[in-house]
C-alpha positions, -999 to 999 in steps of 0.1 A, spaced: -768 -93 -628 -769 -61 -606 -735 -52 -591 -729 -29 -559 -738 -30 -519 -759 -21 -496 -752 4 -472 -766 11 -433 -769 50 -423 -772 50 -382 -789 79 -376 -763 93 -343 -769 103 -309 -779 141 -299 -748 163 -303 -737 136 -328 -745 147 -358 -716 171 -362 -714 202 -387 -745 203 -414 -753 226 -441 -785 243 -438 -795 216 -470 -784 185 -462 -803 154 -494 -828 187 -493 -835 191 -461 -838 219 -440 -829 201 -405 -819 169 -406 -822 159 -372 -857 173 -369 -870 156 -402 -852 119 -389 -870 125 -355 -903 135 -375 -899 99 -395 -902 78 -363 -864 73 -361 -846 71 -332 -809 74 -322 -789 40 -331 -816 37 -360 -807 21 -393 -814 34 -427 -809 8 -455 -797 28 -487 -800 5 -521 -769 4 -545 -784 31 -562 -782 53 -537 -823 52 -531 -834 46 -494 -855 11 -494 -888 28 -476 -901 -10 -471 -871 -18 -444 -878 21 -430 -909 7 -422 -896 -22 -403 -871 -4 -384 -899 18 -373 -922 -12 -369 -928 -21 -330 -912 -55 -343 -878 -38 -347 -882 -7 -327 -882 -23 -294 -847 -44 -301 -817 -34 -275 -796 -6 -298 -765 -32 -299 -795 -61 -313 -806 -34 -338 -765 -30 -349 -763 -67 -351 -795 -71 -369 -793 -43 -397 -756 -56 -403 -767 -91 -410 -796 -80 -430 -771 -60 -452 -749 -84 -460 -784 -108 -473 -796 -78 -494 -765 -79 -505 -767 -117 -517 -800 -110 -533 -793 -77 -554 -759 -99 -564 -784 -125 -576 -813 -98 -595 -837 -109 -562 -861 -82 -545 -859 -90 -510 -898 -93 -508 -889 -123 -535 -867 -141 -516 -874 -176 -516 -863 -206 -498 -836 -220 -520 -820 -181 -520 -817 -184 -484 -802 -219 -486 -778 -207 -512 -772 -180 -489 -767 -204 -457 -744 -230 -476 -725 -199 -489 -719 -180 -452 -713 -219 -436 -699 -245 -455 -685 -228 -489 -650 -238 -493 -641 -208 -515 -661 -186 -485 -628 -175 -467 -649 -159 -440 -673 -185 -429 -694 -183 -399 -704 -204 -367 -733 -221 -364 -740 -198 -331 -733 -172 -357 -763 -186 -382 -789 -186 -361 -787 -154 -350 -786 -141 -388 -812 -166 -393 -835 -150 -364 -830 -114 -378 -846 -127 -410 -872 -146 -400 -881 -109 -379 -880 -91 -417 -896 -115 -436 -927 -127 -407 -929 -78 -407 -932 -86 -444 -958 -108 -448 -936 -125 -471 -950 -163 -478 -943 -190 -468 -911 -175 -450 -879 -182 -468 -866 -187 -435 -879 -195 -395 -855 -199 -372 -885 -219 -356 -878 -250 -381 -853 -271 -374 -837 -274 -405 -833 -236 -408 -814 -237 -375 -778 -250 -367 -775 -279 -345 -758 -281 -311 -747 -245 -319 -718 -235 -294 -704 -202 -295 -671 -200 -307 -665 -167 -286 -657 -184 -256 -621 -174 -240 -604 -179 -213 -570 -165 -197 -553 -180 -164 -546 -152 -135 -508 -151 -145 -519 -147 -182 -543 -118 -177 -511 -102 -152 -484 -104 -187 -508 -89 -209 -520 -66 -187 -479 -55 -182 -475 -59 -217 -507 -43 -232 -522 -16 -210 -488 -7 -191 -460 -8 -218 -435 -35 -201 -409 -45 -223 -408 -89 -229 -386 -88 -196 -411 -69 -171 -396 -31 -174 -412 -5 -185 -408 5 -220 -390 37 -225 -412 49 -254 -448 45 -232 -469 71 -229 -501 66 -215 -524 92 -193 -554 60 -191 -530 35 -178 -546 36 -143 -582 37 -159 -574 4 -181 -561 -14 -159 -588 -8 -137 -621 -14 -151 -599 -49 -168 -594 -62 -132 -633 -51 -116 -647 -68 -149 -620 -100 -137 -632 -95 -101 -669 -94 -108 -675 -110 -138 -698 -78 -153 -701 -76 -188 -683 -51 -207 -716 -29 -209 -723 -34 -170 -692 -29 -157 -686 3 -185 -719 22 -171 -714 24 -137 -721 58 -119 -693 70 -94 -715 64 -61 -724 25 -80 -688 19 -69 -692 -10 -44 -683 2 -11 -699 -24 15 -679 -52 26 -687 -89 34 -678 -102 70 -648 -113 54 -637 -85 43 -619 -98 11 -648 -88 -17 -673 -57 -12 -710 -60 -29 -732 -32 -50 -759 -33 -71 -760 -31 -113 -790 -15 -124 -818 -41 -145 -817 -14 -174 -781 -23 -187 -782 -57 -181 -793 -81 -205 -817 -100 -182 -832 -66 -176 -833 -75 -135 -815 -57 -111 -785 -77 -93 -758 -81 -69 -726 -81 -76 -691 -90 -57 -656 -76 -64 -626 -81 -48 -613 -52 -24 -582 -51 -45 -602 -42 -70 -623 -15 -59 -588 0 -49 -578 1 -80 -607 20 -93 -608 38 -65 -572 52 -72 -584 61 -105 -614 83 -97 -588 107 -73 -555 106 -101 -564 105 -138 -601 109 -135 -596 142 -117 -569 152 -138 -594 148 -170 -625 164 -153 -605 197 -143 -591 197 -177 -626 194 -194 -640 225 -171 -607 245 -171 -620 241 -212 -657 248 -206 -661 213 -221 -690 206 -199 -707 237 -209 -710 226 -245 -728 197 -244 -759 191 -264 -779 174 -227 -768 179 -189 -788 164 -163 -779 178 -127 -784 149 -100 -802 168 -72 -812 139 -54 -804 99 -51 -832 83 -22 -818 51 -2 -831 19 -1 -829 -15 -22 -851 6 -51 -832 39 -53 -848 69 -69 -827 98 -88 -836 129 -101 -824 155 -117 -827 193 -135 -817 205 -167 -808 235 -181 -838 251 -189 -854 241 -156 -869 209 -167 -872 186 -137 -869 147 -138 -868 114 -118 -864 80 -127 -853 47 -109 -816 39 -108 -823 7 -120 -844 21 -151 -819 42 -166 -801 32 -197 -764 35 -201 -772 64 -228 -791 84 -202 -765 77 -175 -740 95 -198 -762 128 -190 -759 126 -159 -734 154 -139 -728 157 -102 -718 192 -83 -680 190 -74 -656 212 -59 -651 231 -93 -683 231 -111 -704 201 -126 -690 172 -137 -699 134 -150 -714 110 -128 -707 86 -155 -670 66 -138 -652 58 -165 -641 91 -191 -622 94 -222 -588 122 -218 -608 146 -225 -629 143 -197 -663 130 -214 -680 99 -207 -667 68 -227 -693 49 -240 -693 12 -237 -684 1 -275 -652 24 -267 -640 -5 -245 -632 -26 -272 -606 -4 -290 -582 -3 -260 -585 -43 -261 -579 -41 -297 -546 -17 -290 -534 -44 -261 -537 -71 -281 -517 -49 -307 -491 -43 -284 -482 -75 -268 -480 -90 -305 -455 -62 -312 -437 -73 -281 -442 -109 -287 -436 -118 -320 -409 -118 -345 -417 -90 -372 -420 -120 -398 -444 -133 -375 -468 -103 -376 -469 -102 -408 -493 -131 -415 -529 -123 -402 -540 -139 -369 -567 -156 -386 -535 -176 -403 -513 -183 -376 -500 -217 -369 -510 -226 -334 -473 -223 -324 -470 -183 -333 -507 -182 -318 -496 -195 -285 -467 -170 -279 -487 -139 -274 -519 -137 -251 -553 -122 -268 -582 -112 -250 -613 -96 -252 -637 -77 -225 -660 -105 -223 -632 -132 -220 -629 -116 -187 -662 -131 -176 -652 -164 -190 -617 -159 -172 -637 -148 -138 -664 -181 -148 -634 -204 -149 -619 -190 -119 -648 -195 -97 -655 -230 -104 -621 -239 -97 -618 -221 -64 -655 -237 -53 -644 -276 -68 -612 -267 -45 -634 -256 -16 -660 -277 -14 -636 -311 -21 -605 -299 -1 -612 -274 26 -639 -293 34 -635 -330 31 -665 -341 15 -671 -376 3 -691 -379 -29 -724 -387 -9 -715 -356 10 -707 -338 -21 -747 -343 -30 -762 -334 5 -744 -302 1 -752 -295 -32 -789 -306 -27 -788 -278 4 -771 -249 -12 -765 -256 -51 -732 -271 -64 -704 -249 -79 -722 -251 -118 -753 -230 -98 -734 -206 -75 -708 -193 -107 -746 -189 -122 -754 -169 -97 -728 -146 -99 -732 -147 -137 -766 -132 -136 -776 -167 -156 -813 -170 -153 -805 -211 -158 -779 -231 -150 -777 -248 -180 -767 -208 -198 -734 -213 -176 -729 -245 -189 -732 -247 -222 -716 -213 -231 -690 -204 -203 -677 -239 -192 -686 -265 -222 -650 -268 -234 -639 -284 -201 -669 -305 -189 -653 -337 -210 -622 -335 -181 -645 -341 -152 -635 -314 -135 -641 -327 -97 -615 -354 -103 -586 -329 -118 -597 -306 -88 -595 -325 -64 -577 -325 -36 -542 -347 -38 -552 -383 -46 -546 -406 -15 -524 -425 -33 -500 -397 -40 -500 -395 -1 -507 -364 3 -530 -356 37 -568 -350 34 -580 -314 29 -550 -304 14 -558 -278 -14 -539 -276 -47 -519 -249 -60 -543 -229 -80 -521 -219 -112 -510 -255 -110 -542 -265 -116 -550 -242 -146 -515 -247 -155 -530 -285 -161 -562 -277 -166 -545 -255 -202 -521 -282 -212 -554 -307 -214 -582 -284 -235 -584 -262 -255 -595 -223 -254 -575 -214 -223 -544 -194 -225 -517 -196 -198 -481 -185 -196 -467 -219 -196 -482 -232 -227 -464 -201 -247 -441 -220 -273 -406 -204 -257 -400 -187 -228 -400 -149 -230 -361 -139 -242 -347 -102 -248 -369 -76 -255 -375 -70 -296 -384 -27 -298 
């Protein structure tokens, strides 16, 4: 039996590639010789335990099967193809050779294996399962060991087990707690120290607002900042651009004024402070590609374009440009160029997207700290009774689409039962005329069918009828018709009956002293 692992090379962005020797495995100049195989940036490179690049998978990552993938389906992809290659060197198998009962080893082992103390979802399988029916169907490998196609190679009634939701009042402690360094009783902590406080907390509540995905919300451009208001005057619309998307469409979005403010804020204090610190450094000047906007048309289709260094001229649709090319895009300002990219690391550079989930990571970190008992830290959370679990709020950037998802139905149950006074036959006129609450969250979602919003937003409550807990009062309680319900009430309820949403009241104690 062979021994070792697999390993992936990503071959980086421009400017990425950091200090080389003029010989690098032999070669000359790298980045010239990737480029002159095909490769692009985000690329894998599968390297064997013997340290020997498999040329078979550089074929398939260059292959028009792989090569057209998003960059974060590539990641995903190559990284559960490793972990297979892995399986089969373990077991003496050349991939090509894999046959089906390797891959139902493989399955029973990564699902069901008691002694597997990592197992995965079924969500989580067939998405490993369609990355290698891709390889193997590229291979010509037959009959497939694999296809996701079959229903016996696929997990039934799959449901993602990332779904998570936090109540208003829960996102508001661990945002104190996380991103602004309150101590367990709502002061500031004496040892904070934080110059992206303002920018944290900012793109957290316009992704809570909006409900954007982490990658939507993270590439906005500083004139994408919504700035028209509805006739109310509470939530201001903009456009987010088909190209970072997953739907690949163009859409509208809606965020609350609040919001907007917030960001707003940000873009004259600490994003200021980090641009003038980058040119004061000639930070700017040293980037490997600067695009200077010269131009952005009006209209519902808007058209940018740009010049570069060297003179070279270029245009491109605002909706066609991918978060990577957004980075490279700079603005004149009062003191020289500077990113039109909105959110930026301290040091004044665009912050990539995958950046976003660190500063979760660190307020998650925090509020544990904060939280728990030392004793309690010290087991893993993946361990945790349910008890230590519910003390200290955890969240990721996409549980603040789920968290906006939630809030949305609620508020439109509320709305369309209360405020309005609709009997059940009503209740189906007016959904029949302009779509119950299930199709306008979709809507707002970006969901291209309502069933999407279902099934991986909302599944874990459906079983509670919601129109009956959202109701207004119930006559018999007395209370007057059109009368609408405390809303943390409500997901105060709403927590104590399901599971997968975190609210303050639910925590096992109530927040005592602070522990430093």
């Amino acid at each position: 039996m062979q021994v070792g692992e697999w390993r992936v090379v990503w071959v980086p962005d421009p400017g990425g590639w950091g200090p080389l020797s003029e010989a690098v495995l032999g070669v000359r100049d790298l980045p010239r010789a990737v480029v002159g195989l095909g490769l692009q940036a985000g690329d894998p490179a599968f390297v064997a335990p013997d340290f020997t690049v498999d040329l078979d998978l550089l074929e398939f990552v260059r292959s028009n099967d792989f090569r057209w993938l998003e960059r974060e389906t590539k990641r995903n992809y190559a990284t559960d193809i490793r972990l297979l290659l892995d399986f089969l060197w373990s077991r003496g198998v050349p991939w090509r050779e894999a046959s089906a009962r390797d891959l139902a080893d493989y399955r029973a082992w990564r699902c069901r294996a008691p002694e597997n103390p990592r197992r995965i979802s079924g969500a989580k399988w067939n998405r490993e399962a369609a990355a290698f029916t891709k390889l193997f169907r590229w291979a010509g490998v037959s009959p497939l060991p694999v296809d996701v196609s079959r229903r016996e190679d696929r997990a039934a009634h799959a449901v993602s087990s990332r779904v998570s939701w936090l109540t208003p009042r829960t996102w508001g402690l661990w945002s104190n707690i996380g991103l602004r360094g309150h101590t367990r009783s709502g002061a500031a902590a004496l040892d904070w120290a934080s110059r992206a406080e303002l920018r944290n907390t900012s793109f957290v509540q316009l992704l809570l607002s909006s409900g954007l995905r982490r990658q939507e919300g993270a590439s906005l451009l500083t004139f994408e900042v919504p700035s028209q208001r509805l006739r109310s005057g509470r939530y201001l619309h903009g456009r987010v651009a088909g190209a970072v998307t997953r739907s690949k469409r163009d859409r509208t979005f809606y965020a609350g004024v609040d919001a907007v403010g917030q960001v707003e804020a940000y873009v004259q204090s600490e994003r200021a402070w980090a641009v003038q610190r980058a040119q004061d450094q000639g930070r700017y000047d040293r980037l490997p590609l600067v695009r200077r906007l010269t131009s952005v048309s009006r209209g519902q289709d808007p058209v940018v374009r740009w010049q570069e260094p060297d003179g070279t001229v270029g245009r491109q649709r605002l909706g066609g440009l991918g978060w990577r090319e957004r980075q490279w895009l700079f603005v004149d300002g009062p003191d020289g160029l500077e990113p039109a990219w909105l959110w930026l690391t301290e040091q004044g550079t665009p912050m990539p997207p995958e950046q976003w989930n660190g500063v979760f990571r660190e307020a998650n970190l925090r509020c544990e700290r904060v939280l728990l008992a030392a004793e309690e830290r010290e087991v893993g959370r993946g361990f945790r009774t349910a008890e230590v679990r519910g003390k200290t709020p955890y969240a990721t950037p996409h549980a603040c689409r789920h968290s906006f998802a939630l809030y949305m139905l609620i508020v439109l149950n509320q709305l369309m039962e209360a405020r309005f006074g609709l009997t059940a036959a009503d209740r189906r006129d007016f959904a029949l005329l302009f779509g119950d609450p299930w199709f306008l969250v979709k809507t707002l979602l970006g969901h291209a069918d309502v069933e999407t919003t279902k099934r991986h937003y909302l599944s874990p409550v459906a079983h509670l009828q919601l129109e009956s807990i959202l109701a207004a009062a119930d006559d018999s309680a007395g209370a007057s018709p059109g009368r609408v319900e405390d809303l943390d009430e409500v997901f105060s309820r709403l927590a104590r009956e399901t599971s997968g949403i975190q609210d303050v009241d639910t925590l096992v104690d109530k927040l005592p002293r602070d522990r430093r």
